[in-house]
C-alpha positions in Angstrom: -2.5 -22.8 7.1 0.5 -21.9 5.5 -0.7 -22.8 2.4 -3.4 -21.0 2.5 -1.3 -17.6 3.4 0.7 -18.0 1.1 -2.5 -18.4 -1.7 -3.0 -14.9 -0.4 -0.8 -13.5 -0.8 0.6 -14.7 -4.3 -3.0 -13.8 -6.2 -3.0 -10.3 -3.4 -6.6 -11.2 -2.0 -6.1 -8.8 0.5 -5.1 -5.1 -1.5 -7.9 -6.8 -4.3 -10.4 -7.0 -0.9 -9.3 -3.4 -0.2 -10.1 -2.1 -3.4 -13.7 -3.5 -3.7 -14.3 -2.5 -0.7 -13.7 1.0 -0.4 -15.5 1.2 -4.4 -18.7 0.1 -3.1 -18.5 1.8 0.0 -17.6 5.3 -1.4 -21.0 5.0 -3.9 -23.1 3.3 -1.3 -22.4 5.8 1.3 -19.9 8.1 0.3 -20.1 10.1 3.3 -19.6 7.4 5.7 -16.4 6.4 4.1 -14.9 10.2 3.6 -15.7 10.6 7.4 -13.7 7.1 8.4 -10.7 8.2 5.9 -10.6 11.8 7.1 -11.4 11.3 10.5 -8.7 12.1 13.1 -7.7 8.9 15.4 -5.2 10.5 17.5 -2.5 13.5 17.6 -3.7 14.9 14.0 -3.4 11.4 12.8 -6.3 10.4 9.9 -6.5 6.6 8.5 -5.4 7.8 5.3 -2.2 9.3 7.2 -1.5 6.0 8.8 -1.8 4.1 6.0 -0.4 6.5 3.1 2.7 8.0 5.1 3.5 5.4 7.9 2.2 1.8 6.4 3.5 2.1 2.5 7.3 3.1 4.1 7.0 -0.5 4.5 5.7 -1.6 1.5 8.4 0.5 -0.7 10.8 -0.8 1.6 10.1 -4.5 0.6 10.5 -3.4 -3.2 13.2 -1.7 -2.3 15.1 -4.9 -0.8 13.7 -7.0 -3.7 15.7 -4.3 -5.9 18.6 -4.1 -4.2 19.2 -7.9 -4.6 18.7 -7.5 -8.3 21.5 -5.2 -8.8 23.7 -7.7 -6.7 26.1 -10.1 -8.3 24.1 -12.8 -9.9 20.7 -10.5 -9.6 18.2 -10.1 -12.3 19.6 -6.3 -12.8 23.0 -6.7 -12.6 25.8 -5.5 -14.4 24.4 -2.1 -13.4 23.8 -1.9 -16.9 20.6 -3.6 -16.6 19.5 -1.6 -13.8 20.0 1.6 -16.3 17.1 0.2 -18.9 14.2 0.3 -16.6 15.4 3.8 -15.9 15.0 4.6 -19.5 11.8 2.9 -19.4 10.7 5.4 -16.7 11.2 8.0 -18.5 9.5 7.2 -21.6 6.4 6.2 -19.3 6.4 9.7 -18.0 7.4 11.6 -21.3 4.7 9.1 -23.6 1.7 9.7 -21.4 2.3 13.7 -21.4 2.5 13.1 -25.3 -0.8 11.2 -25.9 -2.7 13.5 -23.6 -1.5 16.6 -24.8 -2.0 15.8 -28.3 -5.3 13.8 -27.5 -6.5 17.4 -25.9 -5.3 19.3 -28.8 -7.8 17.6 -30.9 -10.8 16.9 -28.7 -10.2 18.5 -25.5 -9.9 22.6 -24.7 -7.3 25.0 -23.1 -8.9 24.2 -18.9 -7.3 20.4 -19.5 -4.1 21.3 -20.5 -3.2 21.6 -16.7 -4.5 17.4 -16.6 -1.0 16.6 -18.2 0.6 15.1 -15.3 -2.2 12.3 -13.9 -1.3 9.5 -16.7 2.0 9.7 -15.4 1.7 7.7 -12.5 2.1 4.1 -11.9 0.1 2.7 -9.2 3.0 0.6 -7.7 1.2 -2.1 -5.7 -1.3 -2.5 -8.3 1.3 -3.0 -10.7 3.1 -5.3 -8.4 0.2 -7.5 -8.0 -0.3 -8.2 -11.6 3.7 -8.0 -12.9 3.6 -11.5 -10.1 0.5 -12.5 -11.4 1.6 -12.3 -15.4 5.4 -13.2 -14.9 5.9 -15.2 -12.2 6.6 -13.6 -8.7 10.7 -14.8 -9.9 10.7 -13.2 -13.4 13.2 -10.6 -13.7 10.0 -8.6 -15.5 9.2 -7.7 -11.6 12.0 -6.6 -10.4 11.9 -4.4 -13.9 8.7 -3.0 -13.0 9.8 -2.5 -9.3 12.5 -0.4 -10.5 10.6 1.5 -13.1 7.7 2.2 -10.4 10.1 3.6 -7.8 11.6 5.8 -10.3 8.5 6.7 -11.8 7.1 7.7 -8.3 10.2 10.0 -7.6 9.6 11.6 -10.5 6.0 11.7 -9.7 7.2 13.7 -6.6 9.3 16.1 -8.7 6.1 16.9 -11.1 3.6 17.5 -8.1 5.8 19.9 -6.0 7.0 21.9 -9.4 3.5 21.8 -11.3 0.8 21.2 -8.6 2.1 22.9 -5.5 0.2 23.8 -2.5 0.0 26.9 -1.5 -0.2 27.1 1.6 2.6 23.5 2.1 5.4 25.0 -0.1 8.2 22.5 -1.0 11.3 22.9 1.3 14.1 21.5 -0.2 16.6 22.4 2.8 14.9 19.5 4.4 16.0 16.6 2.3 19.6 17.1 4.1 18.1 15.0 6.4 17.7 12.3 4.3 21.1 12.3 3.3 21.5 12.3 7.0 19.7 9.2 7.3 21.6 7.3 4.5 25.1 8.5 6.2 24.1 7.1 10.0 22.9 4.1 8.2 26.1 3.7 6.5 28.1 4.2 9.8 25.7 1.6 11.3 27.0 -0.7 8.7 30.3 0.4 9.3 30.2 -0.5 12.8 29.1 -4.2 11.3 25.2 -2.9 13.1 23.3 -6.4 12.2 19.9 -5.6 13.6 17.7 -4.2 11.4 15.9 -1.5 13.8 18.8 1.0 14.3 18.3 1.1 10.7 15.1 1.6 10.0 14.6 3.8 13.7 17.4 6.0 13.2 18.5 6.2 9.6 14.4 5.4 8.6 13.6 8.7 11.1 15.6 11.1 9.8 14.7 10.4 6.4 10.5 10.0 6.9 11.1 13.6 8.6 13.1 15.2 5.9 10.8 14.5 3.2 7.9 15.2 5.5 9.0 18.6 6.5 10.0 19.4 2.8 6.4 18.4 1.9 7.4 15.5 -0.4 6.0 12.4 -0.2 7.6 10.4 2.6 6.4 6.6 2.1 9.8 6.5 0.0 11.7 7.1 3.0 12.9 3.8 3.8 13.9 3.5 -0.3 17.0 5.4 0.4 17.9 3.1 4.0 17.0 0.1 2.9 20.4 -0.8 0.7 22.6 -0.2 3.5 20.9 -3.2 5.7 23.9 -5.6 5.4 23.4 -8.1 2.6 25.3 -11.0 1.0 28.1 -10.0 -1.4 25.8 -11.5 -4.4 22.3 -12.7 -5.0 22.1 -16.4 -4.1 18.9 -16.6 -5.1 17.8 -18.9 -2.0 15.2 -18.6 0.3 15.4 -17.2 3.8 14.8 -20.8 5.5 17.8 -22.5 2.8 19.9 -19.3 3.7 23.3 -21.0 4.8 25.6 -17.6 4.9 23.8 -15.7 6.6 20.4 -15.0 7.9 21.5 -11.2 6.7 20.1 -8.3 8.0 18.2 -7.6 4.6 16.8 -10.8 4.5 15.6 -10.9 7.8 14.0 -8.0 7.4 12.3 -9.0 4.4 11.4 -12.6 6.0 9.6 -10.7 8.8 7.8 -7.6 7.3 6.8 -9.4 3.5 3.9 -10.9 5.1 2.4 -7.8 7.0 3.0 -5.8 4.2 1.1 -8.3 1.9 -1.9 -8.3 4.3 -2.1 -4.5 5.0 -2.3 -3.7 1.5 -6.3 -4.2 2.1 -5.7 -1.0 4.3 -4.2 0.9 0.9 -7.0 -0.2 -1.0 -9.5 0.4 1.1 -7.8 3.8 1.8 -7.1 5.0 -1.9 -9.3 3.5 -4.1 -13.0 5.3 -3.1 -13.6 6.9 -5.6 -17.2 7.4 -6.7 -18.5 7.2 -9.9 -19.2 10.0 -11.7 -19.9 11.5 -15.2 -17.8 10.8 -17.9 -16.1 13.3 -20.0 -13.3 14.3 -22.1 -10.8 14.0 -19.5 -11.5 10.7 -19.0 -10.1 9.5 -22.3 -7.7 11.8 -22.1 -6.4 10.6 -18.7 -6.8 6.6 -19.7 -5.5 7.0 -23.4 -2.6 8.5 -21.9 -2.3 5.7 -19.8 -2.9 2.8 -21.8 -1.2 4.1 -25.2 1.3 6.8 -23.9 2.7 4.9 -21.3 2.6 1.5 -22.9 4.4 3.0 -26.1 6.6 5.2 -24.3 7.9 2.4 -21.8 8.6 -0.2 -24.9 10.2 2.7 -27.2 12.5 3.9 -24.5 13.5 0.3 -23.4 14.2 -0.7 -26.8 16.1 2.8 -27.0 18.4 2.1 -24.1 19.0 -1.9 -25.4 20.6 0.2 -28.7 22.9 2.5 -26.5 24.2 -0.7 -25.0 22.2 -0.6 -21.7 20.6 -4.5 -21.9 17.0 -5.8 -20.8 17.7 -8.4 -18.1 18.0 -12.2 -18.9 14.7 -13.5 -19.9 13.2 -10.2 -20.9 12.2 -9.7 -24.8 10.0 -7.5 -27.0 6.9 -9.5 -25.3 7.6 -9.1 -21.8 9.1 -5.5 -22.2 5.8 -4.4 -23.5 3.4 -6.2 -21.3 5.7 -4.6 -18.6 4.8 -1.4 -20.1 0.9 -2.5 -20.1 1.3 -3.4 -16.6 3.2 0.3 -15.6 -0.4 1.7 -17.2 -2.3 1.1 -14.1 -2.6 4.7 -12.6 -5.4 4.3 -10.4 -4.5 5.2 -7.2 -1.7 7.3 -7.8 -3.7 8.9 -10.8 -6.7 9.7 -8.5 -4.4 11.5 -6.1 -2.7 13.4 -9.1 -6.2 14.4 -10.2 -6.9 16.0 -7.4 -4.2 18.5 -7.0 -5.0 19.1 -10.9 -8.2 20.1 -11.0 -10.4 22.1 -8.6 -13.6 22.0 -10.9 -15.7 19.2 -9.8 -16.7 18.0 -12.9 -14.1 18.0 -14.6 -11.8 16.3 -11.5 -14.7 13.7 -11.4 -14.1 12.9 -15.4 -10.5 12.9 -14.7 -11.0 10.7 -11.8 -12.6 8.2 -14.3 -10.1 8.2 -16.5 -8.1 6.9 -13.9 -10.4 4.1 -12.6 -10.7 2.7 -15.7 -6.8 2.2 -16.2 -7.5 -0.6 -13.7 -9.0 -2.8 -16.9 -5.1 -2.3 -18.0 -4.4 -5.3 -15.7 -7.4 -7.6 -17.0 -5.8 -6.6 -20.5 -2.1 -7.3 -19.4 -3.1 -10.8 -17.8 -5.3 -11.8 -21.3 -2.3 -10.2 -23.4 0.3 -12.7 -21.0 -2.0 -15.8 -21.7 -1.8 -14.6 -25.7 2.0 -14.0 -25.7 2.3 -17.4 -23.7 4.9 -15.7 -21.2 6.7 -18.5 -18.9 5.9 -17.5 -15.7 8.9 -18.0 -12.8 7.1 -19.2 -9.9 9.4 -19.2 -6.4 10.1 -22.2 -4.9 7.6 -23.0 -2.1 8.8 -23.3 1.8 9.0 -26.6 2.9 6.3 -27.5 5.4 
């Protein structure tokens, strides 16, 4: 049995399930699945709700923990200097994508697509998750790149929404993120007061954060990003697993050890969530939307990585020129994120349908990343297995 679960979740059967699912559903009978996303459950509550602002707090939590182990002694991104690369990296996968499609539209699009700009920006994080494991090696220091880089990129993603594609009528707030930076100070006192169960945490410091970002009209899955690294941890990254764990079982750990596998399982709920889109036709602002993807991105990643190596900011051990631009192939899945980016873009149908395209077909980015790995012979790090 165990084997089995854990078969699922390293190839992601479930969020792959999830995804298939809600793609034949939304063009069998799209108005079936709009009315089981949208409909209300329970005190304004829709699935997408649940899933999108309640469920992923726990999934970016998880990448969250994985990151903060990597910048610990002994971690995959640690000196700090090797946490500041993917951060470069970020920001030539934002700044690349805006490149190709601007000048992609300059040549075959018109003025109306101009506003499109922002929807290759996006990295659709648990996509990219699943194939970084898949391509690397769920150990390579590749995926805790990419986690980094994704996490980043989505903050940013944030920024660009709220400045370029606000909604009227949901203005952005920003007095409210002072509750956030509540949140990260009661955390910090819980740690203070040596707190080693993870709820007060998450309940208190996890609250106060979800709200702030709520009420500001940011996204708030990336609540728990900013509790996450006060849970009480090891002073360095021992690089064992929870059941081998000798110094502790830490906070962070524990809370990894109990939530991984939920997470893993409810991603079917975010595919089947996100990914219904229904096909429609194709125009210039698909290409425009999946060049910028596939080239901008892809480029811009693998310029600014190799930028920030020169300024004396490292890639981490066991990262080259191969794996830093795979990584940027895998950061070229929008999908998801894309389709929601497209959305607030565009209010012509047609044109937010071709868009919407251009964002479903980023998803062959991860056929071409796992070929491209196979090519480039990348040595996948596999964790150890749990004993029986």
């Amino acid at each position: 049995m165990r084997k089995t679960v854990q078969l699922l979740q390293e190839f992601s059967i479930p969020l792959i399930a999830g995804v298939v699912v809600a793609l034949i559903w939304a063009n069998v009978s799209p108005h079936s699945y709009h009315e089981f996303i949208e409909k209300e459950l329970f005190f304004g509550a829709n699935f997408h709700f649940l899933v999108n602002d309640i469920f992923m707090l726990f999934f970016f939590a998880i990448a969250g923990v994985e990151i903060t182990q990597s910048v610990l002694p002994g971690g995959d991104l640690n000196p700090i200097k090797k946490a500041i690369n993917p951060l470069y990296a970020t920001l030539g996968g934002v700044l690349g994508p805006v490149a190709v499609y601007l000048s992609l539209n300059a040549l075959i699009g018109s003025p109306e697509l101009v506003r499109g700009w922002g929807i290759p920006t996006a990295t659709d994080i648990a996509l990219a998750w699943l194939v970084a494991r898949f391509v690397f090696g769920a150990a390579h220091p590749a995926v805790k790149f990419l986690l980094l880089l994704a996490i980043a990129d989505d903050a940013i993603g944030l920024f660009i929404i709220a400045v370029f594609y606000p909604d009227p009528t949901h203005p952005t707030e920003p007095i409210w993120l002072l509750l956030v930076l509540a949140g990260m100070a009661l955390a910090f006192i819980l740690r203070k007061m040596k707190v080693r169960n993870y709820w007060p945490y998450i309940l208190g410091g996890g609250i106060l954060s979800w709200t702030g970002l709520h009420n500001a009209h940011l996204h708030p899955a990336l609540a728990l990003v900013f509790i996450v690294p006060f849970l009480p941890h090891p002073a360095k990254e021992t690089g064992r697993l929870f059941e081998e764990d000798l110094e502790e079982h830490s906070t962070l750990s524990q809370f990894e050890h109990e939530w991984k596998v939920i997470v893993d399982f409810g991603l079917f709920f975010f595919g089947l969530a996100n990914a219904g889109v229904e096909f429609s036709e194709i125009g210039t602002a698909t290409w425009l939307v999946f060049f910028g993807l596939l080239v901008g991105k892809t480029v811009g990643i693998y310029l600014l990585g190799n930028l920030a190596k020169l300024l004396g900011f490292p890639l981490p051990n066991g990262m080259g020129q191969k794996e830093l631009f795979l990584a940027g192939l895998v950061a070229a899945i929008g999908l998801t994120v894309a389709l929601f980016v497209a959305g607030a873009a565009f209010t012509n149908p047609e044109i937010q349908g071709a868009a919407k395209m251009g964002a479903l077909f980023s998803g062959a980015n991860a056929i071409l990343a796992i070929i491209l790995g196979k090519v480039l012979r990348i040595q996948k790090v596999r964790e150890r297995e749990n004993p029986a």
